[in-house]
N, C-alpha and C positions, 0 to 999 in steps of 0.2 A: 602840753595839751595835745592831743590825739584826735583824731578823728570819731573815735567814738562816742564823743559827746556831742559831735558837728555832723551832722550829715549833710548832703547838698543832693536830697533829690533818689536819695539811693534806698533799696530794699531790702533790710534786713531779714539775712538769715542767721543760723543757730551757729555754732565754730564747731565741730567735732574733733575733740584731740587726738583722733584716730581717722579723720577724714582728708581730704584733698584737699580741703580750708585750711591748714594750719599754714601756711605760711602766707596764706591771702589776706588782704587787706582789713581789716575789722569792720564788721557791722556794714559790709556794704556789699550788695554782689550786684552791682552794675558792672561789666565790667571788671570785675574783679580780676588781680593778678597774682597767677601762682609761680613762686619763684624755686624755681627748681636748683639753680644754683647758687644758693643760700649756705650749702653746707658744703659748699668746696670752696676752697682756699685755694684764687688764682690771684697770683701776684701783677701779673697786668690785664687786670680788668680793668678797662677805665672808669674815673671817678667822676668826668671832667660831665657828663650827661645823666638828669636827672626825668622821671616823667611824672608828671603831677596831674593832677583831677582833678577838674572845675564840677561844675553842676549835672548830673546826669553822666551821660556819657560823652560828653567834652571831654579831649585829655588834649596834653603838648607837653612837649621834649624842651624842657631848658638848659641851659650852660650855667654850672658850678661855677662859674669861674674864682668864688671868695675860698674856694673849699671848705664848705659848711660840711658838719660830721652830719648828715640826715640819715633818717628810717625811715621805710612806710611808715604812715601816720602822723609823720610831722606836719601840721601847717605852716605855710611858707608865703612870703610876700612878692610876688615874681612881676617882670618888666612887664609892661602892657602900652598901650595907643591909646589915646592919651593915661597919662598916669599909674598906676599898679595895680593888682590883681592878689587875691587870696585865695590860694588853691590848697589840697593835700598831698604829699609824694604818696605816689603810687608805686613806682620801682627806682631802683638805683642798681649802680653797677655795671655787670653786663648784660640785666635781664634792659636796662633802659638803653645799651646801647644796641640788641637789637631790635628793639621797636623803631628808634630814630634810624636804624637802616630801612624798614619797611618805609617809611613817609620819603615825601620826594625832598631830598635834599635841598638848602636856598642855593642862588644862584653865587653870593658871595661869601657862601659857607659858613655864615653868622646865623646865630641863634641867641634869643632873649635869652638875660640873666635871670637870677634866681638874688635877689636883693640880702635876702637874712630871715629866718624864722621871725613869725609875726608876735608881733607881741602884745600886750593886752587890749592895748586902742586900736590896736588894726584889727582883732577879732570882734569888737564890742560894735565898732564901724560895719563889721561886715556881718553880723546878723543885724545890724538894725537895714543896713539892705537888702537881706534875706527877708526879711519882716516885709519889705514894700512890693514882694516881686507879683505875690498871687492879686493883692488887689489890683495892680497894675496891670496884668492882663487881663482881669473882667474888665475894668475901663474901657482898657482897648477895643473888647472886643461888643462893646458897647458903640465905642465913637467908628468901627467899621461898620456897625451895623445903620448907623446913621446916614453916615456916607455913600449906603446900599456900594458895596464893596464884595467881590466877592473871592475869601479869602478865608482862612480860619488860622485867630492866634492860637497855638499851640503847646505852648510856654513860652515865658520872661525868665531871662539871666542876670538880674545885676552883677555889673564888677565890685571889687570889693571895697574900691576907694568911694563907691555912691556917685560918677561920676559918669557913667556908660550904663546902658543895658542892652541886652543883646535879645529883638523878639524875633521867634523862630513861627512862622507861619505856612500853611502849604495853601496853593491855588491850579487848580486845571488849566488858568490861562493866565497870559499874563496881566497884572492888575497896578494900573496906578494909583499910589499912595501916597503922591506928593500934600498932598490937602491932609492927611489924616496925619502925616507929619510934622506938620506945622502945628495942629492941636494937641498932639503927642507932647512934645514941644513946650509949648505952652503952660498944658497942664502938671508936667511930670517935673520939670527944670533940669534934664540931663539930656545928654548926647545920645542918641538914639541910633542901634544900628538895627536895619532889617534883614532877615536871612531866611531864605525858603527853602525848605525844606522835601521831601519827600514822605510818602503813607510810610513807608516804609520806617525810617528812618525817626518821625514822629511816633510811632505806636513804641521805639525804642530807647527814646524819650521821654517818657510817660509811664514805658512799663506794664508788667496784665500778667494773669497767668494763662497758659494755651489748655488747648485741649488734651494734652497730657498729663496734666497736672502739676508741670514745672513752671517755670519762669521764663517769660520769651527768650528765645535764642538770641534778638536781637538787642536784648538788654543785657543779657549775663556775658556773651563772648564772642557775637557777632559783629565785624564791625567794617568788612567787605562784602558788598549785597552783589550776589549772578541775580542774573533773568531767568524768572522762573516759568516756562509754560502748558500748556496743558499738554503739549503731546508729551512732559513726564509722569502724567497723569494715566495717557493712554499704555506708553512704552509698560507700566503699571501694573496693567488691567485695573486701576482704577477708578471707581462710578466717578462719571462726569456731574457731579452735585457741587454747587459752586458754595452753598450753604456749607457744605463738609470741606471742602478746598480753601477755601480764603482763611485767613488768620483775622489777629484783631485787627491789620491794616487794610481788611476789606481786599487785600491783593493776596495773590496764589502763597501758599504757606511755602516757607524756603526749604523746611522739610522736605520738601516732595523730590528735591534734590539729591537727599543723603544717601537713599542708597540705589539711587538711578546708575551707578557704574555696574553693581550685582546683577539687573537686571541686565542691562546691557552687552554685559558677558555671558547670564547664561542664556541668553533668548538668540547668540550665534550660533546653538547647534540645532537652532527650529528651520523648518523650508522657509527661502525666501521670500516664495508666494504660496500661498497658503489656497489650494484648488479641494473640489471634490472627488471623494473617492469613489472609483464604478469598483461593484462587485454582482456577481450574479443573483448574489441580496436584493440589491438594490443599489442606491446613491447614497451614498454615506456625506453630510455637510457638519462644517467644522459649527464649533459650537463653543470654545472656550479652552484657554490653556493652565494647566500648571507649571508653572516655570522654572520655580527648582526640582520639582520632581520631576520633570522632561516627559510629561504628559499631555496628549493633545485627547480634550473632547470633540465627539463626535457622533452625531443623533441621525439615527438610519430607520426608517419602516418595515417593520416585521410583522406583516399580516394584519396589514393598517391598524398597527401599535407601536406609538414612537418607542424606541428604545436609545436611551443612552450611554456607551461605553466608551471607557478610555485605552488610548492606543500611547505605546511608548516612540518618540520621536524618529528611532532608526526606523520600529515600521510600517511609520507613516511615509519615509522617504522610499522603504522599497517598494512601498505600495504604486506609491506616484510614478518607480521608475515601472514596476510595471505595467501600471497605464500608458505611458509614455511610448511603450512599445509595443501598445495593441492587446496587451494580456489583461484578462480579467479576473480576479483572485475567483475563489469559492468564494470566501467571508473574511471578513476583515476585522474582523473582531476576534483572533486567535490567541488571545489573552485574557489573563482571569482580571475580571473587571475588579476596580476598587472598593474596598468596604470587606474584602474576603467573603467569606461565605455566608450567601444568604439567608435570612431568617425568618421562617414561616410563624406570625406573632400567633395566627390563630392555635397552632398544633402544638406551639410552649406552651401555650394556655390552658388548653383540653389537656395536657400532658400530667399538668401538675392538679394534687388535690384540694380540697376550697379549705382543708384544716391543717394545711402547711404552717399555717404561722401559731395554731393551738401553742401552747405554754405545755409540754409533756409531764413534769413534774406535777402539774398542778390535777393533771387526768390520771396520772399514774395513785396520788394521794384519794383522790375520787374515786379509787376504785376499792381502795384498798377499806374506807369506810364501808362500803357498799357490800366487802365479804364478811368485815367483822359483823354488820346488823343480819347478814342472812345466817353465819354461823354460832350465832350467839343463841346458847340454849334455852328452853321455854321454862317458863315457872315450874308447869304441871307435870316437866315432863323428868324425869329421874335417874 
């Protein structure tokens, strides 16, 4: 049995046998792993590290230690606090020995086992805990709301023995839930653990599609969150709209990041300080940049008519050194502005005639009727 028939929380997509799916996990792209070293034959890969996937995008690195022969896709019965866990391999080899390098090592270099492929009561066990987890957090989020509590469950994890659940909740402040524990408790009959969470990290858990039309970043391959803030928004020239900026975690979209290093490099060949330019024009004041095209706008009065033109970056700088040293250009606008050559819509207009779009075959046939009836001879006449 495979994962295909088990999902735990995860979004199916399509496999294309031509696409960057093939050697990813089936029917899941939380997370999803592409094993790129699948079709090389290294003889010391190690076998000894396996990485397996709980619910969502939970994952952990276990120790082979029985040397089970596993695939992606195997479900497996793995160590857990108190008692066992039902998760699926996700990687093996050496795509799992470098993930367990990325995680912080334990202190006594031990790592939970990996028991034996699960077998049919262990699966049958673990969707009827799968069965219990959604009502379990309405519950929940029922008896917090009793409690006036102010906190929001998130998602419920049961383990797979029915013995644990794991609920994940986020709060702005910190909130005690010792009372809501006890009736937790009570009502549920398992071991309860709490764990809070982050927007972030929740919207990544749950899933959504963005406004791109993909799958959150944070669900499909994201799984170390930077600080995102608005002066990558500025760095940008992107509108400060927080409606347009936020994701579905209600915080700045981690995009805004991606290609904050392009901009970054090319906005070091602009002036530091960005001043106005004297010309015997007038003042010329900045107005907006393009920043791969290495263009500065810049809007000047010309016979109290604003005009706006763009200057290339070198000579916006020699202009500046100009100034700098008492000199005032002619005009500063010694470049053919963008858009090329101007277009007078009136004079295209009057240019062309109003039977341009006539059908000419159809006038030419029209005309041709109109010789035969005048050249057509008369009865009377001989």
């Amino acid at each position: 049995m495979t994962d295909r028939e088990y999902e735990r929380g995860c979004a199916t997509s399509s496999v294309d046998e031509n696409g960057c799916n093939i050697n990813s996990v089936d029917c899941c792209n939380k997370l999803n792993v592409y094993d790129w070293t699948e079709k090389i034959n290294d003889p010391l890969a190690q076998e000894r590290f396996v990485e397996v996937r709980f619910k969502n995008t939970r994952k952990g690195i276990y120790e082979n230690s029985s040397k089970l022969n596993l695939k992606p896709g195997d479900i497996v019965a793995v160590e857990s606090s108190p008692g066992h866990d039902i998760g699926i391999v996700s990687a093996t080899g050496h795509i799992a020995s470098l993930q367990m390098q990325k995680q912080k090592p334990s202190k006594d270099n031990t790592y939970k086992k990996i028991y034996r492929k699960a077998r049919t009561s262990d699966i049958q066990k673990w969707q009827d805990a799968i069965s219990r987890e959604i009502p379990t957090m309405l519950r929940t989020r029922e008896l917090a709301d009793m409690l006036n509590l102010s906190m929001k469950i998130g998602d419920v994890e049961f383990q797979g023995d029915k013995t644990k659940a794991i609920f994940y909740y986020i709060a702005e402040e910190r909130v005690d839930f010792r009372e809501l524990i006890k009736k937790m408790a009570e009502e549920f009959r398992i071991r309860i653990e709490m764990k809070q969470i982050g927007a972030r990290q929740e919207a990544g858990r749950i899933g959504g599609i963005g406004p791109c039309g993909r799958e959150l970043c944070c669900t499909t391959w994201m799984s170390d969150f930077v600080s995102v803030s608005t002066n990558s928004a500025r760095i940008q020239e992107l509108s400060l709209n927080p409606q347009k900026l936020a994701g579905q975690c209600s915080k700045l979209k981690c995009c805004l990041n991606y290609e904050l290093p392009l901009y970054l490099d090319a906005r070091r060949m602009f002036p530091a300080k960005i001043v106005p330019l004297k010309t015997k024009l007038g003042t010329a004041y900045h107005i907006k940049n393009d920043i791969f095209k290495q263009l500065m706008y810049y809007e000047i009065k010309l016979n109290e008519v604003p005009v706006i033109r763009a200057l290339n970056v070198s000579r916006v700088k020699e202009i500046m050194e100009l100034n700098n040293k008492g000199i005032v250009p002619e005009d500063v606008f010694e470049i053919e502005k963008p858009g090329g050559r101007s277009t007078n819509f009136t004079d295209e207009l009057n240019s062309e005639s109003l039977t341009r779009f006539d059908n000419n075959d159809k006038q030419k046939k029209r005309n041709k009727k109109k010789r035969r009836k005048f050249n057509k001879p008369k009865k009377n006449e001989k």
